[in-house]
Steps between C-alpha positions, in 0.01 A plus 500: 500500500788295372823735352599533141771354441783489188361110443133609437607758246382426123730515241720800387383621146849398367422108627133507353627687164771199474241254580280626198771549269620065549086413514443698139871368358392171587224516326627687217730183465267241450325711235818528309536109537096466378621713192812297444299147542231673248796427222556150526113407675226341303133462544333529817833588685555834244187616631591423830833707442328724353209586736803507746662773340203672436369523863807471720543904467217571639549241740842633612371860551252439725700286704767710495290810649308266700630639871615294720313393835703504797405249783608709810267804588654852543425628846486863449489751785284500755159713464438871588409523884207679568598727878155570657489865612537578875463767731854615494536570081142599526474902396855497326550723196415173315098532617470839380170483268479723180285793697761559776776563250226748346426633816855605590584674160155722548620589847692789496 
């Protein structure tokens, strides 16, 4: 099993809140710019503008909260190792069934 290391890490939740935050301004931006070019557009390119500014919100959102897909893969710990029981832990205080614990509190 290969190590974690500090390079396979994802991204703090500061990094990926920053990296939302420019992807939604960004796209905030070029719906103000649709609604400015709606002003001075005419015929098929208002509409354009205008479909622009229309959609791009919902657009930006969902990019915006889109996460983000890391390429390197997280080795986590390794798995829980089963011990097989032997002779020598065999008849610890561990193996004690439900009637033996009965069985010594009846026992006076």
């Amino acid at each position: 099993m290969k190590k974690a290391s500090i390079t396979t890490l994802g991204m703090t939740p500061e990094e990926e809140r920053h990296r939302r935050v420019v992807k939604y301004s960004v796209a905030m931006s070029i719906r103000m710019i649709c609604i400015v070019l709606m002003l001075f557009a005419q015929g098929w390119w208002l509409l354009v503008c205008a479909i622009g500014a229309i959609v791009l919100p919902y657009i930006a959102v969902t990019i915006a909260n889109t996460p983000v897909r890391s390429r390197a893969v997280v080795q986590g710990p390794g798995g829980v190792m089963v011990v097989p029981s032997t002779a020598e832990n065999a008849g610890g205080p561990d193996d004690r069934t439900y009637d033996d614990d009965r069985q010594n509190r009846e026992t006076p």
